[in-house]
C-alpha positions as CSV (number, residue, x, y, z in Angstrom):
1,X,-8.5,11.9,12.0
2,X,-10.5,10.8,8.9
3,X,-9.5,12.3,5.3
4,X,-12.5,13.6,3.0
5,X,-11.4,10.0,0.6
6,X,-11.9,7.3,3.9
7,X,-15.2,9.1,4.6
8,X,-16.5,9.0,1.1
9,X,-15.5,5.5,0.8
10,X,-16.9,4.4,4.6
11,X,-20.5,6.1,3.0
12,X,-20.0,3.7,0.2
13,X,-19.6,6.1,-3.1
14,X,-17.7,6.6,-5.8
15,X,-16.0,10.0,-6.9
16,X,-18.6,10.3,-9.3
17,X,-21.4,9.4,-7.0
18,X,-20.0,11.7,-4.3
19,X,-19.6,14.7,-7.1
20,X,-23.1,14.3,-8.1
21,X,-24.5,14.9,-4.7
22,X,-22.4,18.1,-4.2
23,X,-23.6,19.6,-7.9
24,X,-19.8,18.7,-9.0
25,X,-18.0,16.3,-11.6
26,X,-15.5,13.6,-10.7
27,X,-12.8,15.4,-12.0
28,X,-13.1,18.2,-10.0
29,X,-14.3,16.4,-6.7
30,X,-10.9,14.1,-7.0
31,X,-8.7,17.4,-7.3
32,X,-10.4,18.3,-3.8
33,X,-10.1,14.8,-2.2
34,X,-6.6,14.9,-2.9
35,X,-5.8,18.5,-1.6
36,X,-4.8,19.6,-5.7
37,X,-7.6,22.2,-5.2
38,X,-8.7,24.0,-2.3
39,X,-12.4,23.0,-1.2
40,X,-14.3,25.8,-2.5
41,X,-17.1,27.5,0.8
42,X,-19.9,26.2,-0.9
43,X,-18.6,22.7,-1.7
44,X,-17.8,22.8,2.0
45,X,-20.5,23.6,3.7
46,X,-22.3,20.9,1.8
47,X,-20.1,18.3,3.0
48,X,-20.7,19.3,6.3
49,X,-24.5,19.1,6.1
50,X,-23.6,15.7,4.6
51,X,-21.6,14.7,8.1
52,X,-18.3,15.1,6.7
53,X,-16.7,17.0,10.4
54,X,-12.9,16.6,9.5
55,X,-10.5,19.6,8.1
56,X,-10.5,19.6,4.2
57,X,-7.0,19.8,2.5
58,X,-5.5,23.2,2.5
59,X,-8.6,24.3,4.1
60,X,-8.9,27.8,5.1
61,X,-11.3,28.6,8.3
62,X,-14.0,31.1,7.6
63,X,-17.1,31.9,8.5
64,X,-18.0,33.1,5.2
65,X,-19.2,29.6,3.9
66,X,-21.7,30.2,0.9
67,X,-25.2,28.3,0.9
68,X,-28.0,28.8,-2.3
69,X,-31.9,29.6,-1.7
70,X,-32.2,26.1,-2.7
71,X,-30.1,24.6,-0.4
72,X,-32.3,26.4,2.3
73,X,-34.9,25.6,1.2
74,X,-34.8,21.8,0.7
75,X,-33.4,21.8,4.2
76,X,-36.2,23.7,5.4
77,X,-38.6,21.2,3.9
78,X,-36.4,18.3,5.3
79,X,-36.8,20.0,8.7
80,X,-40.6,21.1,8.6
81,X,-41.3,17.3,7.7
82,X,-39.6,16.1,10.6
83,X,-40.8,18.4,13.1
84,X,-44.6,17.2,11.7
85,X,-43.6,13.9,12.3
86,X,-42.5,14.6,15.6
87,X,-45.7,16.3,16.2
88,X,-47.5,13.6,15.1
89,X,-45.5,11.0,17.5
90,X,-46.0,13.7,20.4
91,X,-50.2,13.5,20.2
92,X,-49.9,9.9,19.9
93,X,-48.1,9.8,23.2
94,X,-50.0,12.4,24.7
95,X,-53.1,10.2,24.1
96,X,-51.6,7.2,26.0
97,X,-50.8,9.3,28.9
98,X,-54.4,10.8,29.2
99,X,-56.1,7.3,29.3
């Protein structure tokens, strides 16, 4: 079992660093690391996207994990890039077979 201050560390960030991704500040970010303040739904369910698969200190299971427009979308884009890629990389292979 891997606490949220191991993973951060094995990813190679600071606090800071770390808050910064998740749209928070250090000081809050170190309150959650070390279980002062429950890890707020949408702080959560970034982490998760981020790889983070361990239970967060005083962590609450809900379904109910918020996610912005923005988060949506950029994942969207993330995910319509990739499948053009994969496109790409499926005519390409395609083309071999047919010779």
């Amino acid at each position: 079992m891997q606490n949220l201050k191991n993973w951060r560390i094995e990813k190679g960030l600071t606090q800071t660093e770390m808050a910064q991704k998740l749209g928070s500040n250090q000081k809050s970010y170190s309150a959650y690391e070390t279980g002062r303040v429950s890890v707020p739904g949408k702080i959560q369910g970034k982490l998760r996207r981020m790889g983070y698969a361990d239970s967060f200190p005083h962590e609450t299971r809900s379904e109910n994990v918020w996610v912005t427009r923005e988060e949506i979308a950029g994942d969207l884009g993330s995910l319509k890039a990739d499948i053009s890629m994969l496109k790409d990389k499926l005519e390409k292979v395609l083309d071999i077979l047919r010779k």
